[in-house]
N, CA, C and O atoms as a CHARMM CRD file, in Angstrom:
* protein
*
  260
    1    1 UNK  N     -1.57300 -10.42300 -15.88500 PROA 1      0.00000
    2    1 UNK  CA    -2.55900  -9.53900 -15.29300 PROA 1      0.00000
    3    1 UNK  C     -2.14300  -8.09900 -15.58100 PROA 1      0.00000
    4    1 UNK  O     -0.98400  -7.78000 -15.31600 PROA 1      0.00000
    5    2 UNK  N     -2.96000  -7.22600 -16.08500 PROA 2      0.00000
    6    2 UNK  CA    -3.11600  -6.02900 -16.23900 PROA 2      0.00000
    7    2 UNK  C     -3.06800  -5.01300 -15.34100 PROA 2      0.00000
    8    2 UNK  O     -3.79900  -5.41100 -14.43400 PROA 2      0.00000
    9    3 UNK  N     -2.69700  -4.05400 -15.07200 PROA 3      0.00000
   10    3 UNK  CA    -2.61200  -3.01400 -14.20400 PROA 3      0.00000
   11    3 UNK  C     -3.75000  -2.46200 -13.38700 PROA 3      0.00000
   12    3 UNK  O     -3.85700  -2.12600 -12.20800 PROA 3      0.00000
   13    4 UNK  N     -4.67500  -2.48900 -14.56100 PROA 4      0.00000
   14    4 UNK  CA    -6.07700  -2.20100 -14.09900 PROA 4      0.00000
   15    4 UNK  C     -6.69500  -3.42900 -13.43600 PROA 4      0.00000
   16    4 UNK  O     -7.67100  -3.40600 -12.68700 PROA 4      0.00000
   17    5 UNK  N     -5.94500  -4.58600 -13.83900 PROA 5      0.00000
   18    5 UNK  CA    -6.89000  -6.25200 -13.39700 PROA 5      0.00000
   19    5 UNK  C     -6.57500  -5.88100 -12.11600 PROA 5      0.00000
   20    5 UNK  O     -7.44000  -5.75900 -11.24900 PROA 5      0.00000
   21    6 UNK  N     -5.42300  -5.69300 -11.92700 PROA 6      0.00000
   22    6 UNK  CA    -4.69200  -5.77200 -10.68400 PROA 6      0.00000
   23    6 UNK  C     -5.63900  -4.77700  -9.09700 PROA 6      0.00000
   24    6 UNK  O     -5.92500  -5.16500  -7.96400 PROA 6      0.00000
   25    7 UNK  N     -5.82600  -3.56900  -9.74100 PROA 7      0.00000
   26    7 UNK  CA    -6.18800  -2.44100  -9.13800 PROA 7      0.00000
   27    7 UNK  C     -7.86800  -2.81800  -8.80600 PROA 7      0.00000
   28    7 UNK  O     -8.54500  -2.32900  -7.90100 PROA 7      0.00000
   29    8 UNK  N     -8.16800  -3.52000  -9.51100 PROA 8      0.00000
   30    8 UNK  CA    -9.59300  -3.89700  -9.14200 PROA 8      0.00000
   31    8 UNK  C     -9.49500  -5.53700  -8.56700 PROA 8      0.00000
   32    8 UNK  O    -10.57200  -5.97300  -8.16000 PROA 8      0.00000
   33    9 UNK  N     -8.52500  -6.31700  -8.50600 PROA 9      0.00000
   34    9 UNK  CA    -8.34900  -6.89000  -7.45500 PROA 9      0.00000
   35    9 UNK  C     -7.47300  -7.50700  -6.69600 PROA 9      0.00000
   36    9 UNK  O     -6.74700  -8.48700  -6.86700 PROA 9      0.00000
   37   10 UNK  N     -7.75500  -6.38500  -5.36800 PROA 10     0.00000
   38   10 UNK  CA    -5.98200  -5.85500  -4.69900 PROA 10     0.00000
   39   10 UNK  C     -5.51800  -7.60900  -3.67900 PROA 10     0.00000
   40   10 UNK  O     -4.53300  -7.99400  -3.04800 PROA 10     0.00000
   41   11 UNK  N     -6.39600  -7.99100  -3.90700 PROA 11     0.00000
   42   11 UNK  CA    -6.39300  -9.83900  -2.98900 PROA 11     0.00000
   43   11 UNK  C     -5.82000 -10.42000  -4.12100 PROA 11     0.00000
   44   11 UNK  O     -5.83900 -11.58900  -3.73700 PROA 11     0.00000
   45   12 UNK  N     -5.39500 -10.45600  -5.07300 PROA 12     0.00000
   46   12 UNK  CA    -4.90400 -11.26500  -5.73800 PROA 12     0.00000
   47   12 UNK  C     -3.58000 -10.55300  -6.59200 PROA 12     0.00000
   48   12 UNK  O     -3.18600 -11.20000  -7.56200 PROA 12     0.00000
   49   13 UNK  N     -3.04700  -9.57400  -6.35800 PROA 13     0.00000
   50   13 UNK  CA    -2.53400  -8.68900  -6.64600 PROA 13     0.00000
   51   13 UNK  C     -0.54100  -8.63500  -5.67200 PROA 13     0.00000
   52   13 UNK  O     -0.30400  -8.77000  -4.47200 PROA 13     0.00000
   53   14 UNK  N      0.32000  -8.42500  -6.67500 PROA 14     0.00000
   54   14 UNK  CA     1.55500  -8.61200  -6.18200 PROA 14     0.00000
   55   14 UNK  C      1.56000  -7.56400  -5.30600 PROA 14     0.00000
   56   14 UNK  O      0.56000  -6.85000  -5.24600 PROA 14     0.00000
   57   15 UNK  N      2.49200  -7.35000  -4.63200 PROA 15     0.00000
   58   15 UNK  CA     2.88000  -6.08800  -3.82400 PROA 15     0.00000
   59   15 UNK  C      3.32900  -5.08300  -4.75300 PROA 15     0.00000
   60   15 UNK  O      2.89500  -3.93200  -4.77700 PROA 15     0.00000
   61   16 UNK  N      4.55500  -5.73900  -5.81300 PROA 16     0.00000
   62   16 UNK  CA     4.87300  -4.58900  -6.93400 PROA 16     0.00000
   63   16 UNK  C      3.59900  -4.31300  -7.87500 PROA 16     0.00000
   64   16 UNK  O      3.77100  -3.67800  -8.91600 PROA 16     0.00000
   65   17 UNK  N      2.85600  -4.58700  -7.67100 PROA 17     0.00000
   66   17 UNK  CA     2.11000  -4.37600  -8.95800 PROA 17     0.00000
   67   17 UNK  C      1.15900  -3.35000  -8.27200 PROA 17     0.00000
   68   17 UNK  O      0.38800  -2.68800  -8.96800 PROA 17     0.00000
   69   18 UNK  N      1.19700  -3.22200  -7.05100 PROA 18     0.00000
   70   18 UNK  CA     0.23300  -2.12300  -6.55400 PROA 18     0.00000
   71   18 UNK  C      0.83900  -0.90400  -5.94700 PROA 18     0.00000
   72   18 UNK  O      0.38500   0.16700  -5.54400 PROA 18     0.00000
   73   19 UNK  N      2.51400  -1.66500  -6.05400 PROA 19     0.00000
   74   19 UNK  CA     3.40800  -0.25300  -5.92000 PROA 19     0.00000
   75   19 UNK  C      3.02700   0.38300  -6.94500 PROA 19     0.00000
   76   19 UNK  O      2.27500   1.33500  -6.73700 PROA 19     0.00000
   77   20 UNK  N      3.33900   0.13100  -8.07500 PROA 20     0.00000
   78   20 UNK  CA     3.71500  -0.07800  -8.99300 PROA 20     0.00000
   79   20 UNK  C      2.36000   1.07600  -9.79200 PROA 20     0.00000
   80   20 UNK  O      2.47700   2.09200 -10.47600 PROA 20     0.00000
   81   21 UNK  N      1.36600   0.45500  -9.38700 PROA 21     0.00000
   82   21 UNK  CA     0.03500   1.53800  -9.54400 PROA 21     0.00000
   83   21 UNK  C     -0.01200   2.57100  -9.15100 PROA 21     0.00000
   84   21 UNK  O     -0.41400   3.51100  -9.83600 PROA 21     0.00000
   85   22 UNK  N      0.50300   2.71500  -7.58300 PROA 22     0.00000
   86   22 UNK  CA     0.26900   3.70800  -7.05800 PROA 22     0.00000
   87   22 UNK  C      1.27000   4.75600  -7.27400 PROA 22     0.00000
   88   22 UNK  O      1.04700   5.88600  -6.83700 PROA 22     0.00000
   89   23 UNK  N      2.31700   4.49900  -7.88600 PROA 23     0.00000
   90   23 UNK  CA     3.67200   5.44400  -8.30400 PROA 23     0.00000
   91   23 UNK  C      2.87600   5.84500  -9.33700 PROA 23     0.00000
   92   23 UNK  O      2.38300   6.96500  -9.20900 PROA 23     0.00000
   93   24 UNK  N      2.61000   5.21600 -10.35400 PROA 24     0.00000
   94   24 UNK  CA     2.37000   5.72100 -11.79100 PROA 24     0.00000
   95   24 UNK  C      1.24300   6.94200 -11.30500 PROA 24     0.00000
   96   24 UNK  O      1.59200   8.11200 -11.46100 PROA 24     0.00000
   97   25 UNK  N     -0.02500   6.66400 -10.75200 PROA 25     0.00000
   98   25 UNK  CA    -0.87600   7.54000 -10.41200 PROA 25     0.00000
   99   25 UNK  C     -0.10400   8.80300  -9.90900 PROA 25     0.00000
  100   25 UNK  O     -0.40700   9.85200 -10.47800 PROA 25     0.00000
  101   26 UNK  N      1.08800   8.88100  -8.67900 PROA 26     0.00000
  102   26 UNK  CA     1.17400   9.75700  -8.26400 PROA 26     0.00000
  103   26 UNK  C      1.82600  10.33300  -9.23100 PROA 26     0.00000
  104   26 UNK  O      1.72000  11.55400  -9.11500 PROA 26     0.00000
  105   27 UNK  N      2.70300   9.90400 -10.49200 PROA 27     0.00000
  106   27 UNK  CA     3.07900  10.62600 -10.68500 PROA 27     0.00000
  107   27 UNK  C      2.85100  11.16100 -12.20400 PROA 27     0.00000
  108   27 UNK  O      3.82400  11.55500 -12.84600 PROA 27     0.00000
  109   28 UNK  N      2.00900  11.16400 -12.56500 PROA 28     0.00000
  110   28 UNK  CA     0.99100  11.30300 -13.41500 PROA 28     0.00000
  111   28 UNK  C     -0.10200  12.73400 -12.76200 PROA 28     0.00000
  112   28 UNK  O     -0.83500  13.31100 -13.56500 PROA 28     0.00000
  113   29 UNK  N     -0.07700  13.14700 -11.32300 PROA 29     0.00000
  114   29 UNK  CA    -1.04700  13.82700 -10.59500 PROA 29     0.00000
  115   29 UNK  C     -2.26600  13.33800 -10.14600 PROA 29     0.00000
  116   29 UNK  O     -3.07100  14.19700  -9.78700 PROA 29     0.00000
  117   30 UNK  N     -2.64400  12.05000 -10.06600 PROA 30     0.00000
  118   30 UNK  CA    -3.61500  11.36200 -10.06300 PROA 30     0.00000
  119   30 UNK  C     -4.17600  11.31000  -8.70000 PROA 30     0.00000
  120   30 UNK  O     -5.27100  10.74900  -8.73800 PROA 30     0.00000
  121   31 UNK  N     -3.83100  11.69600  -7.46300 PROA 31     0.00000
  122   31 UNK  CA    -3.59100  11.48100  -6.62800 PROA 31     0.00000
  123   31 UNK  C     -5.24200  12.03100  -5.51400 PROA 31     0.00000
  124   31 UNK  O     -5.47800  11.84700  -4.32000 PROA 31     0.00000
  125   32 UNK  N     -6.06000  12.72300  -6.61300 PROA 32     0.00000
  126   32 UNK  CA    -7.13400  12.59400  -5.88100 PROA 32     0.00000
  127   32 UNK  C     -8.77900  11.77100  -6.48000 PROA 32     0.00000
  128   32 UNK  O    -10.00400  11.89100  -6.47500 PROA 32     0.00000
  129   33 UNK  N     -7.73800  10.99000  -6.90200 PROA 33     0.00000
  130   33 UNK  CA    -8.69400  10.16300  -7.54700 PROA 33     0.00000
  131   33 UNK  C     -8.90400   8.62600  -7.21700 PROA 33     0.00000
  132   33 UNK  O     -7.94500   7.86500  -7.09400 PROA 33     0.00000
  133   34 UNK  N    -10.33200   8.18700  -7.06800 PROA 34     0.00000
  134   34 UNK  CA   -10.70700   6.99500  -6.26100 PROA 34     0.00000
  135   34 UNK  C     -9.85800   5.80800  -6.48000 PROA 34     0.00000
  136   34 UNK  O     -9.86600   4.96800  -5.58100 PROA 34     0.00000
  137   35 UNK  N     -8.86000   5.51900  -7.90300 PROA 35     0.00000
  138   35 UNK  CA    -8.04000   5.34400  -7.99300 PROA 35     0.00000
  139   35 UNK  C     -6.50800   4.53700  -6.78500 PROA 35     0.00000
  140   35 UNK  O     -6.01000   3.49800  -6.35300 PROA 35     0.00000
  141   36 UNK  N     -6.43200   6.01900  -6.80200 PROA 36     0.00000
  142   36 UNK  CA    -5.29200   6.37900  -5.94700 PROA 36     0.00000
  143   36 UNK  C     -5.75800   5.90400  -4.60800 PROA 36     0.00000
  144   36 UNK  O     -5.05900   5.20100  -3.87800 PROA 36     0.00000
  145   37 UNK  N     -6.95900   6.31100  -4.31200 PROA 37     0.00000
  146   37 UNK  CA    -7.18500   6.24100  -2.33800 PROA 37     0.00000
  147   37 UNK  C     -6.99600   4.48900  -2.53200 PROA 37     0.00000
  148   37 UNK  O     -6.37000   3.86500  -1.67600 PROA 37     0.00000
  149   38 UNK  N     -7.45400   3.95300  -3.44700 PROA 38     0.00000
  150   38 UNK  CA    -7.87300   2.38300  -2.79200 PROA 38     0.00000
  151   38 UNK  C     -6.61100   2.01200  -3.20500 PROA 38     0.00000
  152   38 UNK  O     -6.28600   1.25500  -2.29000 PROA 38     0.00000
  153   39 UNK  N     -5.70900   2.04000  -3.95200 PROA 39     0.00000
  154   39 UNK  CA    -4.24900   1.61900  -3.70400 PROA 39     0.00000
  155   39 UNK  C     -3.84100   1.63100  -2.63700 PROA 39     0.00000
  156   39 UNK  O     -3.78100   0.64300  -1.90400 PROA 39     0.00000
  157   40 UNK  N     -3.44900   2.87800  -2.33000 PROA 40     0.00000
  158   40 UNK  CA    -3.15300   3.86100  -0.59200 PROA 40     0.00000
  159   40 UNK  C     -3.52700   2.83100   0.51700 PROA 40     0.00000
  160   40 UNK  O     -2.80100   2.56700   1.47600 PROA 40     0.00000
  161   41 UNK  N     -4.50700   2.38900   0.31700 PROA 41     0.00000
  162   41 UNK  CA    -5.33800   1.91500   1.21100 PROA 41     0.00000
  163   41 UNK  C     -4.92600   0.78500   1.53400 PROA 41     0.00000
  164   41 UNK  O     -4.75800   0.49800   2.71900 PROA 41     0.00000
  165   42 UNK  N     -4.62700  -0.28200   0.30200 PROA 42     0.00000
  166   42 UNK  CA    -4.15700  -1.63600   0.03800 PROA 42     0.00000
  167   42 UNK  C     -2.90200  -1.64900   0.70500 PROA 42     0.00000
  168   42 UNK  O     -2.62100  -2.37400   1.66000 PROA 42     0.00000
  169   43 UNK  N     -2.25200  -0.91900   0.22800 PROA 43     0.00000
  170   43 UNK  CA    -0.84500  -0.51100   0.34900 PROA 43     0.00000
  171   43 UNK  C     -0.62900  -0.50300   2.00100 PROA 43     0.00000
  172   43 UNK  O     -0.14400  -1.39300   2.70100 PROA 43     0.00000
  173   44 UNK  N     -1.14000   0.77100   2.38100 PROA 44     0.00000
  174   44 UNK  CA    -1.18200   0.99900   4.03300 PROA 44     0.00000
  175   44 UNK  C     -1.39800  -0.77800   4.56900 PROA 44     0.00000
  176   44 UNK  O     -0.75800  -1.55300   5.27900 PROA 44     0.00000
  177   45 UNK  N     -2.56600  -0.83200   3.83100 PROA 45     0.00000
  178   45 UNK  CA    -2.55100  -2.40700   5.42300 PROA 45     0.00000
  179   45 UNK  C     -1.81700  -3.27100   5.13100 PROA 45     0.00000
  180   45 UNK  O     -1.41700  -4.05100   5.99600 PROA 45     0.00000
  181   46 UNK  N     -1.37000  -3.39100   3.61200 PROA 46     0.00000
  182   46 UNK  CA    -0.31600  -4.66000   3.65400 PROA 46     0.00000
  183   46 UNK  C      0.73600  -4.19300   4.88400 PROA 46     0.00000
  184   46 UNK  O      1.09500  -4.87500   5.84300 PROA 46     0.00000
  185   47 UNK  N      1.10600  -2.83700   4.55400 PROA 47     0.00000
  186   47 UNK  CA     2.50900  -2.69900   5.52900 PROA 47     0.00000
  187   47 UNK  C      2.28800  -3.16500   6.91200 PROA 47     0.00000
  188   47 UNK  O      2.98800  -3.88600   7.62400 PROA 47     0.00000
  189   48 UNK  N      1.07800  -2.54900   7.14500 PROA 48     0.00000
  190   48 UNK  CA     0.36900  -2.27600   8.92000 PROA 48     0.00000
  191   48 UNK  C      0.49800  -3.99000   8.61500 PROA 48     0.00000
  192   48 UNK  O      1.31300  -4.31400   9.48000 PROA 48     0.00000
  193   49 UNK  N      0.30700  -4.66800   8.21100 PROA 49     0.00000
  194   49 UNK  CA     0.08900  -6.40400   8.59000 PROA 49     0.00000
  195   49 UNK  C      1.34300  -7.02300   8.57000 PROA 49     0.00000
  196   49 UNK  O      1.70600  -8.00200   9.22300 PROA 49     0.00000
  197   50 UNK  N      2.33300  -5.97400   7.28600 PROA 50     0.00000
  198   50 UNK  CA     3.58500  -6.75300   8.18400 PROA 50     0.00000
  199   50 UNK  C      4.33400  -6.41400   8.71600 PROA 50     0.00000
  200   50 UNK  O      5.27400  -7.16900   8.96600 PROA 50     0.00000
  201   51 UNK  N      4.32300  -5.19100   9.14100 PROA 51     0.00000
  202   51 UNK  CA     5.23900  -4.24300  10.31100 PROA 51     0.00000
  203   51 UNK  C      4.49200  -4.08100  11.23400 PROA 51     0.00000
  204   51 UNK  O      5.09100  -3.95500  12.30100 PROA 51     0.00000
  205   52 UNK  N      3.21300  -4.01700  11.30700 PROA 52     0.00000
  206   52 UNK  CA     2.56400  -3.25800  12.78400 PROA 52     0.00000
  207   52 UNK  C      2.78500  -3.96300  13.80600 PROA 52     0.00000
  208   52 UNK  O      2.60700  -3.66100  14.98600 PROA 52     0.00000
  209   53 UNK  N      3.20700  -4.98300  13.32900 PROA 53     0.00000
  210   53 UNK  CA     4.00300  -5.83500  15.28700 PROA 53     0.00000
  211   53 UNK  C      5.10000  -5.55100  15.51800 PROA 53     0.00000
  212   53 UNK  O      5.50800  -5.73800  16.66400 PROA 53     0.00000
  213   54 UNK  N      5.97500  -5.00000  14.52000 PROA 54     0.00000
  214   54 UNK  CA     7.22100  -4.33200  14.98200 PROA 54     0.00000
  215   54 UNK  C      7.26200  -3.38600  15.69700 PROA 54     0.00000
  216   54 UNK  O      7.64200  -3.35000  16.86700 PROA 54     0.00000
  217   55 UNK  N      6.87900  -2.56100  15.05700 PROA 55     0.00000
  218   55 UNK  CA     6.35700  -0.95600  15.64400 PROA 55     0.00000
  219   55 UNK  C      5.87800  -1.30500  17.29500 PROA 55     0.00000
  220   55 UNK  O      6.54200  -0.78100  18.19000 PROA 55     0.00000
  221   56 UNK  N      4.94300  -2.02300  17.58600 PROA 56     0.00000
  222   56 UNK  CA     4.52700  -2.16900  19.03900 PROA 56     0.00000
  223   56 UNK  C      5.49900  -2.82900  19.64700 PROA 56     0.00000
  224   56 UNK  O      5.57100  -2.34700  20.77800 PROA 56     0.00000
  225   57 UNK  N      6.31000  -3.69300  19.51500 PROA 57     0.00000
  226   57 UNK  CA     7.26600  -4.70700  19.93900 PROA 57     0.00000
  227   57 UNK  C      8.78900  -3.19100  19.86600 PROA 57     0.00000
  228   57 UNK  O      9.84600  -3.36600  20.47300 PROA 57     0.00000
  229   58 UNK  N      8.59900  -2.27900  19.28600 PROA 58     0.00000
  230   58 UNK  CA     9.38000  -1.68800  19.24100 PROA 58     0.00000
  231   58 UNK  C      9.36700  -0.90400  20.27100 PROA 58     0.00000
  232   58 UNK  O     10.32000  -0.93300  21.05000 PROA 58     0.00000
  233   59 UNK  N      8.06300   0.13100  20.52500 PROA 59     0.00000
  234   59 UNK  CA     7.54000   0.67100  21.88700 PROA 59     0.00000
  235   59 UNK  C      7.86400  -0.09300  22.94700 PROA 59     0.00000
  236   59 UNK  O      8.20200   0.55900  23.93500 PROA 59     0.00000
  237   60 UNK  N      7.86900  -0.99100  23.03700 PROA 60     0.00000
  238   60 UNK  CA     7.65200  -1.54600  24.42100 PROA 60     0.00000
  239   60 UNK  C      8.91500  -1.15000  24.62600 PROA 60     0.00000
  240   60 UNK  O      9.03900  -0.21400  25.41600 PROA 60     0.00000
  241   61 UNK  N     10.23200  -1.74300  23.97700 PROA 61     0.00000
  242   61 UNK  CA    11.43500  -1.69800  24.55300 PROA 61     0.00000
  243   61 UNK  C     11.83100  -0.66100  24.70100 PROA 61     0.00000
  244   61 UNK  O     12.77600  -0.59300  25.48700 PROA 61     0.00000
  245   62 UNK  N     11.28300   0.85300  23.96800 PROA 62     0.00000
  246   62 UNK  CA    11.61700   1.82800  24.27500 PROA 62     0.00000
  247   62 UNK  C     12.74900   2.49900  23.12000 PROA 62     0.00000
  248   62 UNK  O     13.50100   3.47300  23.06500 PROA 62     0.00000
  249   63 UNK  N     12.34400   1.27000  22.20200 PROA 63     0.00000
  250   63 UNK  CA    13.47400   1.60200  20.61700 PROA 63     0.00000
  251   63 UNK  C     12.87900   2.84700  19.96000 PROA 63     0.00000
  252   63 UNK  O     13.67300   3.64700  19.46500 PROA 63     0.00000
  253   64 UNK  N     11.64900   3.08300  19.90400 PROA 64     0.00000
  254   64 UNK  CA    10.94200   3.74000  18.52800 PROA 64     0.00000
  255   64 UNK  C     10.31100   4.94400  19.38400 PROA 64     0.00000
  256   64 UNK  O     10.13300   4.79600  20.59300 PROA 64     0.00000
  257   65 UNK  N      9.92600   6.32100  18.62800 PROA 65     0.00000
  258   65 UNK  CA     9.60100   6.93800  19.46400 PROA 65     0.00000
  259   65 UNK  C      7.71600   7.25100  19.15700 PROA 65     0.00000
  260   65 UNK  O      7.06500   7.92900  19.95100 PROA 65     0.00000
C-alpha cells in the first residue's frame, strides 16, 4: 500500500504509515493542507481511543493534572 492508498484510507491503514504521512507533510510545510488536517485527525482519535481512559482513570486518582 502506497502512502497516498493509505491517506485516503485511514481504516485500513497502519499506525506508522499515518505517522509516517503526517511527518513527511509537516515537514515538507504542508501543514495547511486538507492533507495534513485528516491525518491529524486520524492520528488524534487513534490516540484519544487508546489513551483517553488513561487520562480519566488518571484524574480520578489525582495523578495527572
Amino acid at each position: 500500500m502506497s502512502l497516498h492508498d493509505a491517506m485516503n484510507s485511514n481504516v485500513d491503514s497502519s499506525d506508522f504509515t499515518l505517522l509516517e504521512g503526517l511527518y513527511q507533510l509537516a515537514v515538507n510545510g504542508h501543514t495547511n493542507d486538507w492533507e495534513f488536517e485528516r491525518l491529524n485527525k486520524a492520528v488524534y482519535e487513534r490516540l484519544l481511543s487508546s489513551y483517553g481512559n488513561v487520562r480519566s482513570a488518571g484524574n480520578a486518582h489525582g495523578l495527572m493534572s
